[in-house]
ROMARRO-434524 format. One record per atom (N, C-alpha, C): residue in three letters; y, z, x. Coordinates in pm, whole numbers, padded with zeros to 5 digits, always signed. Atoms other than C-alpha are relative to their C-alpha. Layout:
<sites>
alaYZX/...
</sites>
This chain:
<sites>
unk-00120+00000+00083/unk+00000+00000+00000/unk+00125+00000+00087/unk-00118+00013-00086/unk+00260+00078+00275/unk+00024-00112+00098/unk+00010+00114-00067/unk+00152-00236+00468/unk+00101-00097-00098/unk-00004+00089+00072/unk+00226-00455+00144/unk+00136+00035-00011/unk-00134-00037+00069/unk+00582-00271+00087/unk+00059-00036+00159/unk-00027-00011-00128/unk+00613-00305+00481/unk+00049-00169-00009/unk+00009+00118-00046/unk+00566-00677+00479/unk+00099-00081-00115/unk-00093+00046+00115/unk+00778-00735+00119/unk+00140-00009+00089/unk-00103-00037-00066/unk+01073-00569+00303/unk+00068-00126+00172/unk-00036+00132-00087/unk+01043-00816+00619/unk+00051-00080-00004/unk-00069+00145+00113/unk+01055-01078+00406/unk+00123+00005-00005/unk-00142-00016+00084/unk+01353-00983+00249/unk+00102+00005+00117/unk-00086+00010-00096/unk+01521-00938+00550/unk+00019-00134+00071/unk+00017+00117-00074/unk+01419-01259+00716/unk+00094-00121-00134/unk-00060+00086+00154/unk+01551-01436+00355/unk+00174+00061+00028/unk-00128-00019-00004/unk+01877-01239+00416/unk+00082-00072+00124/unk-00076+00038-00081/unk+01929-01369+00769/unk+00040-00128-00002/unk+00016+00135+00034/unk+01857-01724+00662/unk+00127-00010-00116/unk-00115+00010+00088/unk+02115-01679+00366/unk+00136+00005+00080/unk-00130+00006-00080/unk+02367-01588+00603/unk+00030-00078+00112/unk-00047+00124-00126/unk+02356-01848+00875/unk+00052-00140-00092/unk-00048+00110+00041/unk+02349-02070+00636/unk+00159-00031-00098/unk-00128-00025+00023/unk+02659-01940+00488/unk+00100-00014+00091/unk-00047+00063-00154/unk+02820-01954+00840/unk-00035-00168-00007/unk+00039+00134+00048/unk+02709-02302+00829/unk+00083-00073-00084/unk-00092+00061+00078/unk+02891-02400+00537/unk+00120+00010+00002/unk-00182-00054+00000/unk+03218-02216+00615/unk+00021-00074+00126/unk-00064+00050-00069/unk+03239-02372+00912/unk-00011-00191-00018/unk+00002+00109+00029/unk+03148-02715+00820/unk+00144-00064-00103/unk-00119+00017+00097/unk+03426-02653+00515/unk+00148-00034+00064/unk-00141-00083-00092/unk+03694-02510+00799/unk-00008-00170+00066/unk+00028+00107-00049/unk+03556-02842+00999/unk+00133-00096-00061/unk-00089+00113+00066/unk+03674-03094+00757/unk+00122+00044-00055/unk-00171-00007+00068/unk+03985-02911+00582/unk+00103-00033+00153/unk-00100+00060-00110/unk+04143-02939+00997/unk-00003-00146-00003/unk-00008+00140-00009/unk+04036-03301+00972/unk+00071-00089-00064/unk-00073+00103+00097/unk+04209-03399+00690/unk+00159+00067-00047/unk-00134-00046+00023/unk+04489-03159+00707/unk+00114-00158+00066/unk-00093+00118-00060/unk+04810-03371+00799/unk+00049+00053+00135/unk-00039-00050-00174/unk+04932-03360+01201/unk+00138-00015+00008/unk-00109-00022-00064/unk+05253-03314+01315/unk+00063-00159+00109/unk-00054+00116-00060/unk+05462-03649+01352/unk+00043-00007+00084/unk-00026-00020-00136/unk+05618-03691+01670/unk+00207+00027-00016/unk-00124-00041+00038/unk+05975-03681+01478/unk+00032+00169-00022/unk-00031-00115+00010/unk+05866-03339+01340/unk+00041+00123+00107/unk+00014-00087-00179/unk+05773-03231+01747/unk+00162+00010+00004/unk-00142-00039-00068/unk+06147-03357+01797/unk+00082+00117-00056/unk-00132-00125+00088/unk+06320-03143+01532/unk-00013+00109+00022/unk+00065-00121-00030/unk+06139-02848+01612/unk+00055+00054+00124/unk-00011-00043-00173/unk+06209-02888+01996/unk+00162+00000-00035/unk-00157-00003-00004/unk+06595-02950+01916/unk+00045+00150-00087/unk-00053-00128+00049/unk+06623-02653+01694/unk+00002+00116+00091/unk-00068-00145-00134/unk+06518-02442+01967/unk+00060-00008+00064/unk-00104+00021-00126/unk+06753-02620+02195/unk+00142+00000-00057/unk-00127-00038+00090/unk+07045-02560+01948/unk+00023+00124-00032/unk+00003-00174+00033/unk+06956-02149+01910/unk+00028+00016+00151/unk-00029-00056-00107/unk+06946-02145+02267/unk+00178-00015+00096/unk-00121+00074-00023/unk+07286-02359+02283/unk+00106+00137-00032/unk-00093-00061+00062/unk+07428-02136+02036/unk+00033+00156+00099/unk+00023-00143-00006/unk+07301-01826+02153/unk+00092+00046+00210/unk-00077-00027-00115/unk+07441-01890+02547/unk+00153-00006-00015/unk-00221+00008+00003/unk+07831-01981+02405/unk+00019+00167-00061/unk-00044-00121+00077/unk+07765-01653+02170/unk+00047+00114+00167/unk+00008-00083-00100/unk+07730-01442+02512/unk+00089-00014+00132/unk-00032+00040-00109/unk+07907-01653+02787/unk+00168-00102-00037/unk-00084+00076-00010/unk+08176-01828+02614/unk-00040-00161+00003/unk-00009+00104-00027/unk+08213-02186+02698/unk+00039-00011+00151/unk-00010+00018-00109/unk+08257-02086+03017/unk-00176-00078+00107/unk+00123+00060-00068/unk+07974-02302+03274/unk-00028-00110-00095/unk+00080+00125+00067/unk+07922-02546+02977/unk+00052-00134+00067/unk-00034+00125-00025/unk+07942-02908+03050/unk+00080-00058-00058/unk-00060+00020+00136/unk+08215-03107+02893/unk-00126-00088-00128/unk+00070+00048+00061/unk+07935-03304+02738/unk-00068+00138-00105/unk+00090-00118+00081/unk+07767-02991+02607/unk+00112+00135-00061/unk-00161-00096+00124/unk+08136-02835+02442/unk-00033-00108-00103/unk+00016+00105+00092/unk+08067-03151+02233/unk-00102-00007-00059/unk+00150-00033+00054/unk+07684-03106+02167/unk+00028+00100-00096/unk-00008-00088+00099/unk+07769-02767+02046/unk+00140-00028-00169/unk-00094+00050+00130/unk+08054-02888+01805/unk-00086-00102-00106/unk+00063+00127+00121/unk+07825-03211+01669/unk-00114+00084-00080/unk+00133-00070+00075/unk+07532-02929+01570/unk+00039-00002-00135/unk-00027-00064+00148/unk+07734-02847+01240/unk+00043-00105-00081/unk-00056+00153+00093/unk+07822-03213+01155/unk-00171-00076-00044/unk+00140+00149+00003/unk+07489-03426+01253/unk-00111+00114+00066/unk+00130-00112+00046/unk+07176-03160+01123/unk-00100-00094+00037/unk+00133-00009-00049/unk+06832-03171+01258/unk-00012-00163+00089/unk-00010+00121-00075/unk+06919-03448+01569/unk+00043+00052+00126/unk-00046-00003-00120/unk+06943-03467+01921/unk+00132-00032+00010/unk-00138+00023-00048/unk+07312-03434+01984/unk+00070-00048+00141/unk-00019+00015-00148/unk+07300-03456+02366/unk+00055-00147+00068/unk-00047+00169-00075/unk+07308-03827+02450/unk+00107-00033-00111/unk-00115+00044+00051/unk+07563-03891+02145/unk+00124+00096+00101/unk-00111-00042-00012/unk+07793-03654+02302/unk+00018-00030+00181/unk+00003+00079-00106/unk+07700-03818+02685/unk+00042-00121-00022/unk-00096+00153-00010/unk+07842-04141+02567/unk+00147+00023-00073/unk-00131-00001+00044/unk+08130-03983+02399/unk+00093+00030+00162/unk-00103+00012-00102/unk+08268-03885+02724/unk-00013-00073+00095/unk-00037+00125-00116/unk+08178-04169+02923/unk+00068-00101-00099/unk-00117+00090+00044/unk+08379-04360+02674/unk+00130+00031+00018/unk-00158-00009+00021/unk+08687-04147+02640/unk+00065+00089+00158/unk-00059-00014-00124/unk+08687-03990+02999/unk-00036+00166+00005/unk+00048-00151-00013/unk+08637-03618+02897/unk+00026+00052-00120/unk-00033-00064+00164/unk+08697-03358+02546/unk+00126-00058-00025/unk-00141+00029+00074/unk+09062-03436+02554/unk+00026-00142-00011/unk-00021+00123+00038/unk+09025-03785+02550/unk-00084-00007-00138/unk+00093+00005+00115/unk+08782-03739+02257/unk+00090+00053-00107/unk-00073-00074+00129/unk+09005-03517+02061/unk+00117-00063-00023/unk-00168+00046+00034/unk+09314-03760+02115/unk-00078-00140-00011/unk-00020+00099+00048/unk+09146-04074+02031/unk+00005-00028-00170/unk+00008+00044+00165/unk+09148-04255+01706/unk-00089-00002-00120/unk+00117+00006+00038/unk+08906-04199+01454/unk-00087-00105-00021/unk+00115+00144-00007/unk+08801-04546+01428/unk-00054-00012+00113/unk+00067+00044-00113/unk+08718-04558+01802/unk-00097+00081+00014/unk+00123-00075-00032/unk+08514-04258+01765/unk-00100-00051-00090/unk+00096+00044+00110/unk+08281-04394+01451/unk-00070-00127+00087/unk+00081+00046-00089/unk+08240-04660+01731/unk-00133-00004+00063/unk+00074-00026-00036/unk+08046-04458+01906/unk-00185+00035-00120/unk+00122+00032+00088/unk+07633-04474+01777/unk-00065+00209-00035/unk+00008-00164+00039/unk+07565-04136+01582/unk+00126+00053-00063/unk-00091-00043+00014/unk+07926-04068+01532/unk+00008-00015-00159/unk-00032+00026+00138/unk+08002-04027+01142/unk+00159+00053-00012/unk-00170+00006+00008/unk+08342-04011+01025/unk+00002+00181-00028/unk-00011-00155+00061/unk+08288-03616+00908/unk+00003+00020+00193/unk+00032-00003-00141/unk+08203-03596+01322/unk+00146-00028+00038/unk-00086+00077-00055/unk+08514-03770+01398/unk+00129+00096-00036/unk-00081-00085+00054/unk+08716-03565+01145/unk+00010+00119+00079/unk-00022-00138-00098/unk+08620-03252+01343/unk+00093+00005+00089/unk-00104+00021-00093/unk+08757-03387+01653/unk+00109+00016-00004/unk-00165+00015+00042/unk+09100-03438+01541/unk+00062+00137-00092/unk-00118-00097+00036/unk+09114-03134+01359/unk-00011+00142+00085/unk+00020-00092-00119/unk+09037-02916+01665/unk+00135+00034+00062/unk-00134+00063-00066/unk+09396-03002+01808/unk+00049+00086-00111/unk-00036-00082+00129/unk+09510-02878+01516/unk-00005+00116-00022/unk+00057-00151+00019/unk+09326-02572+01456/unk+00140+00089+00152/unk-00059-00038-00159/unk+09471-02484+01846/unk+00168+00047-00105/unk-00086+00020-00001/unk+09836-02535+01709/unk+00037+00124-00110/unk-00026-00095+00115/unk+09822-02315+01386/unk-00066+00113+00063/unk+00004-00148-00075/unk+09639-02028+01568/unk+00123+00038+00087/unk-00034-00046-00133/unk+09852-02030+01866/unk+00154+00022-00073/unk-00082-00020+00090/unk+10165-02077+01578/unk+00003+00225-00017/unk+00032-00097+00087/unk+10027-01750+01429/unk+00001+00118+00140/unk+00027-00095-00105/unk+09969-01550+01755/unk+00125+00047+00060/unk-00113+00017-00108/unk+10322-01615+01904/unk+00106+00050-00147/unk-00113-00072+00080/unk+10480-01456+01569/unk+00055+00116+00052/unk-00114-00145-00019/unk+10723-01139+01621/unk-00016+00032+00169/unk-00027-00027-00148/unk+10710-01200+02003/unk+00135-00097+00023/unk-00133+00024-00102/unk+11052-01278+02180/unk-00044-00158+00049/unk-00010+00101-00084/unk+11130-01613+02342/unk+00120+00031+00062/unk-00110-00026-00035/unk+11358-01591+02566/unk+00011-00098+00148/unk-00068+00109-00150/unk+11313-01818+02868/unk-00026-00160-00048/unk+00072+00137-00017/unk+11244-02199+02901/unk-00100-00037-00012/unk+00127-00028+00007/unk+10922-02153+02964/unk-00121+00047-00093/unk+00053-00076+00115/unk+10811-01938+02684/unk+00031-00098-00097/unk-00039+00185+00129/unk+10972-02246+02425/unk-00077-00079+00045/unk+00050+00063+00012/unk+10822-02476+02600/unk-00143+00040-00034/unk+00143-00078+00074/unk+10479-02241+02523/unk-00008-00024-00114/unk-00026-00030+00088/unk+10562-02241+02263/unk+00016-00145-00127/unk+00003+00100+00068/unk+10626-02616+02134/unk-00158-00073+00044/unk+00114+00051-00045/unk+10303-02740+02355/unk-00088-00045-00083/unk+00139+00037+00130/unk+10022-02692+02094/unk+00024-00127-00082/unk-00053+00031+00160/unk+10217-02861+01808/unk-00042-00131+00103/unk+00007+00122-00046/unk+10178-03202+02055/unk-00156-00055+00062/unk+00138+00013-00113/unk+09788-03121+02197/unk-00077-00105-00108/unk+00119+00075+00085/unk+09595-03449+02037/unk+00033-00090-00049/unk-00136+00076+00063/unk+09946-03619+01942/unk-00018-00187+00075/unk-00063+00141-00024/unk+09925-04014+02020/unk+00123-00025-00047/unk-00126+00068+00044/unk+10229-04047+01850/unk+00097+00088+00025/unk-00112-00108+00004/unk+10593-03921+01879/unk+00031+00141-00093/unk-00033-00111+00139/unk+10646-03615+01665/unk+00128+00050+00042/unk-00114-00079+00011/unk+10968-03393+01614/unk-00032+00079-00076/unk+00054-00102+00049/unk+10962-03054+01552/unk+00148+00069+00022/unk-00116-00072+00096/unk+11254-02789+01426/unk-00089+00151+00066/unk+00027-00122-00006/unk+11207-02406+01550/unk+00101+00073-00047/unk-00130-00085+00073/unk+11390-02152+01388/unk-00036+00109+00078/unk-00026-00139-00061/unk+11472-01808+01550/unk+00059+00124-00089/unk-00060-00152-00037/unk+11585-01467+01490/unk+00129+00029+00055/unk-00100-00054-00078/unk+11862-01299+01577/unk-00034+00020+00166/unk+00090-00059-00134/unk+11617-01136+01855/unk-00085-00097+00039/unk+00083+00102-00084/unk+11468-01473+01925/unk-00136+00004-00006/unk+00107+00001+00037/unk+11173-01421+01736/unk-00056-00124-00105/unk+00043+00110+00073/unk+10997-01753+01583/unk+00015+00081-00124/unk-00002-00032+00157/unk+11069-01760+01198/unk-00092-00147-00017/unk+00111+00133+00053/unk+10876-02124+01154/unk-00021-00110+00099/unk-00020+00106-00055/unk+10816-02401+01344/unk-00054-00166-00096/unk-00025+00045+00066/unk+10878-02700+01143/unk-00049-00162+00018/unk-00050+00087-00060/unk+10756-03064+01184/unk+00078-00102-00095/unk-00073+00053+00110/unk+11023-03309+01079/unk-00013-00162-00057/unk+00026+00096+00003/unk+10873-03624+01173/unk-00069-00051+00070/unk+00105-00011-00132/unk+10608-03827+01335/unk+00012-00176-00026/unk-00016+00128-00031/unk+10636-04213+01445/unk-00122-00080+00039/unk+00105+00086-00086/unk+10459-04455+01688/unk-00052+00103+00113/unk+00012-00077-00152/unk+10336-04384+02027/unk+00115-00015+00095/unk-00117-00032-00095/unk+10688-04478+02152/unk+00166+00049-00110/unk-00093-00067+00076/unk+10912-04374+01870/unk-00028+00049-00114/unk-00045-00057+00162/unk+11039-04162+01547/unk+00101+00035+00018/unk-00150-00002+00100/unk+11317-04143+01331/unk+00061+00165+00003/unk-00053-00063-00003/unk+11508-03843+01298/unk+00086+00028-00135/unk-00041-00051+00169/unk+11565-03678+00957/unk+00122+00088-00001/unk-00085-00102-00064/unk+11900-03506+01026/unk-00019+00108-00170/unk+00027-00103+00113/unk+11889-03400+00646/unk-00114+00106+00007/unk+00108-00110-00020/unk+11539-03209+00678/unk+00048+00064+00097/unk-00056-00120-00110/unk+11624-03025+00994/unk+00100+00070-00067/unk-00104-00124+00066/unk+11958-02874+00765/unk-00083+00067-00060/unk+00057-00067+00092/unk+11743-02834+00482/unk-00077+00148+00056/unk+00143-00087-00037/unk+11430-02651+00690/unk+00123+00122+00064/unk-00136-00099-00064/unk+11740-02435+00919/unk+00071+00105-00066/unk-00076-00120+00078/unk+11910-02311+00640/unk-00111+00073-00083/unk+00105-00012+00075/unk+11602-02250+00446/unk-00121+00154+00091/unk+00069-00089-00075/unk+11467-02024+00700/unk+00089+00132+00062/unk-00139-00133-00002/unk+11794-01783+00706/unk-00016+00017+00201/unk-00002-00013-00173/unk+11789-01872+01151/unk+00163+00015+00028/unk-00129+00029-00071/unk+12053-01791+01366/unk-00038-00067+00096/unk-00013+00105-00111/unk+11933-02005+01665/unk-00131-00089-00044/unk+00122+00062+00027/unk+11702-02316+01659/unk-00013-00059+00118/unk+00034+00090-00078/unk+11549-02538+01871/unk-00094-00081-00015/unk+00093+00131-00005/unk+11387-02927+01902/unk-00074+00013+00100/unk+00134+00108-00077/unk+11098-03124+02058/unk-00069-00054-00073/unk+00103+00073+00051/unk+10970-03363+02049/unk-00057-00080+00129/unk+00054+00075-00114/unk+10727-03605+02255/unk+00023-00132+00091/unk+00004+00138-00057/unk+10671-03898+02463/unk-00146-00006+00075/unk+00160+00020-00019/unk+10274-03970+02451/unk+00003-00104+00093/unk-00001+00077-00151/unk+10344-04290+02696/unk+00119+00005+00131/unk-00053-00018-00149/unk+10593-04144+02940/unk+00018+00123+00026/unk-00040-00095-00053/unk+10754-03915+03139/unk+00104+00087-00108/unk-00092-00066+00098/unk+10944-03603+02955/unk+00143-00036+00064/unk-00114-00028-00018/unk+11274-03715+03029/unk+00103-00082-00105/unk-00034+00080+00124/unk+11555-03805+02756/unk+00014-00095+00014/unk-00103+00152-00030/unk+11717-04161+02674/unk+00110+00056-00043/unk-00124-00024+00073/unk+12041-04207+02559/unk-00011+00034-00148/unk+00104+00001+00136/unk+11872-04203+02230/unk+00044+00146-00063/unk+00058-00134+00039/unk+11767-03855+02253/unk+00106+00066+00030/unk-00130-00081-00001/unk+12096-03695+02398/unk+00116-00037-00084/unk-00142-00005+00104/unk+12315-03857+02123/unk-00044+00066-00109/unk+00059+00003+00112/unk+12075-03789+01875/unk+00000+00192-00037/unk-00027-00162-00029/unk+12084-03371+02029/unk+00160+00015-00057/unk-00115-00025+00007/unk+12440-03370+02031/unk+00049+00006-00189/unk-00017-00012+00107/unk+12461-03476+01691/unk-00012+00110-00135/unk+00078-00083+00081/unk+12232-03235+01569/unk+00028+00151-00003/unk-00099-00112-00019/unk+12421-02960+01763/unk+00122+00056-00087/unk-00103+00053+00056/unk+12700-03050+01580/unk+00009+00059-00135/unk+00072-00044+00134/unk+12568-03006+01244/unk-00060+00133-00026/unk-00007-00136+00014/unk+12420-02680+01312/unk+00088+00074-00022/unk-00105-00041-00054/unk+12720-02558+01468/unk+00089+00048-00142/unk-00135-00056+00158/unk+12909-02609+01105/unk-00044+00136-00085/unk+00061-00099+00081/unk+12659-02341+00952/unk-00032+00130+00059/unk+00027-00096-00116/unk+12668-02124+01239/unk-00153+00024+00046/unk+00158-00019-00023/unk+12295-02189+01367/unk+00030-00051+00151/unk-00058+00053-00155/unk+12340-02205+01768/unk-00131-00090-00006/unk+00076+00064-00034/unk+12108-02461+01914/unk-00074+00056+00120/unk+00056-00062-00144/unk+11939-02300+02204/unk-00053-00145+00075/unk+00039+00083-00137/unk+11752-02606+02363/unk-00073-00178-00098/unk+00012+00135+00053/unk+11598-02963+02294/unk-00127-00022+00095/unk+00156-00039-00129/unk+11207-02936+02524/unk-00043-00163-00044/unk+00084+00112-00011/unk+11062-03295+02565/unk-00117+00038+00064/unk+00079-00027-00052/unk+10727-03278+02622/unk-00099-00151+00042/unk+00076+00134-00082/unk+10506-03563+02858/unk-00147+00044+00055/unk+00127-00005-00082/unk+10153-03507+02921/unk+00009+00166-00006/unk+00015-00149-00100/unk+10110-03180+03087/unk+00142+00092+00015/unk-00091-00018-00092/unk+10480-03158+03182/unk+00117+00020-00085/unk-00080-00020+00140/unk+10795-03013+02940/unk+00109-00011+00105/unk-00152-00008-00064/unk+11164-03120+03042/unk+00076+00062-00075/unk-00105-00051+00059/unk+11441-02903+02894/unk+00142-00070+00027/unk-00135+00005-00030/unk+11782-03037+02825/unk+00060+00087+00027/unk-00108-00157-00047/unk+11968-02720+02869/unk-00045-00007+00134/unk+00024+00008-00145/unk+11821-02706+03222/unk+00082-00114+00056/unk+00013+00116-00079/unk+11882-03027+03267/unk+00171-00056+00011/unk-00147+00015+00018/unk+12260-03017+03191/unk+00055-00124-00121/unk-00025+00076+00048/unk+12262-03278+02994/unk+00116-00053-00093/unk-00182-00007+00074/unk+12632-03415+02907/unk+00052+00138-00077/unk-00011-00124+00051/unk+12684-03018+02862/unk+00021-00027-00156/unk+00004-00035+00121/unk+12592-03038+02504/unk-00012+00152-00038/unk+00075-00154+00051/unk+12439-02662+02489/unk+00101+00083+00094/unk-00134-00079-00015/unk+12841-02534+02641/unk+00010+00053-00107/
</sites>
């Protein structure tokens, strides 16, 4: 009797191990074919994948380091991330500056020449141009309830308003008693070798801003800052006109490139006696 219950039991075990291999068996045969027919990983998906991490790591070195060590090519990479999503930015922004020479040729060309470039979309292009910009209204906003008081500090002070400028502009500052910016104003914007001169707006904006002193600039995107006859009749005039409302003129800053000339320095037919 204990033989027969001995040898049932065997059985049963030998039946259990056989159930379970062959269960193994089927799970892996199942596991087999579901990898076979799963779908693989296109070679587009590899790229997007690899660029996202090379856009966290982009981000994550300006978060910590600034923009200091970047390349100018790679100040431009990180700007195109938030325009042109899930794409290698790198070589679009390697032919943007072997076209325009470096960022500031990028941010002062035209938007049609940038859409030129292959990748470039006009939202891309838009950025550019309003970077220059951005600069001008911060640096506006920063330089409130501080003093001007030299040459130097005005011309600081008009700089921005021209960073990105192909064309002539004119601009209107109003002052303070204490020579503290109340607005800076622009009154007009031309070619790349001239604009007009609104003498009405400059009263309007002058009196409108309750100033006792003001001061111009404007540019010259293809030359040197220095006036024409143009520009010192056009001061004088404008002196003139203040003068009746009691708004002194403090100065008249041409700005060229890099390089700001002051009439008042410069003596110019002592208008600013």
């Amino acid at each position: 009797m204990n033989g027969a219950v001995s040898m049932d039991i065997s059985e049963l075990e030998n039946a259990l191990d056989t159930l379970r291999e062959d269960e193994l068996d089927r799970a892996l045969t199942e596991k087999k074919e579901e990898l076979k027919n799963a779908p693989t990983k296109s070679d587009e998906d590899m790229r997007r994948e690899s660029a996202k991490g090379h856009r966290g790591r982009v981000k994550e070195r300006f978060l910590i380091s600034g923009l200091g060590g970047f390349a100018p090519h790679e100040i431009l990479e990180l700007l195109l991330f938030y325009v042109i999503p899930q794409r290698d930015t790198k070589q679009i922004a390697k032919e943007l500056i072997k076209k325009f020479g470096g960022v500031a040729g990028v941010f002062n060309a035209d938007v049609s020449e940038l859409t030129e470039v292959k990748g470039i979309t006009e939202s891309a292009a838009v950025l550019f141009k309003l970077i220059p910009q951005l600069i001008s209204v911060y640096y506006a906003e920063e330089r409130k309830g501080v003093s001007v008081t030299t040459t130097a500090q005005l011309s600081e002070l008009f700089k921005p308003y021209f960073v990105g400028s192909g064309t002539e502009k004119f601009m209107l500052a109003c002052f303070d008693s204490s020579l503290r910016p109340l607005s800076v104003t622009e009154i007009s914007r031309g070619t790349s070798a001239y604009t007009s001169v609104e003498l009405r707006k400059i009263m309007s904006a002058a009196i409108d801003s309750g100033c006792a002193m003001a001061a111009l600039a404007h540019n010259h995107p293809l030359g040197a800052p220095k006036p024409s006859d143009e520009d010192i009749a056009v001061t004088r005039r404008i002196n003139e006109l203040l003068k009746a409302v009691d708004i002194r003129l403090m100065d008249h800053i041409i700005v060229g490139g890099s390089k700001c000339y002051s009439m008042r320095d410069g003596g110019d037919l002592g208008i600013f006696d």
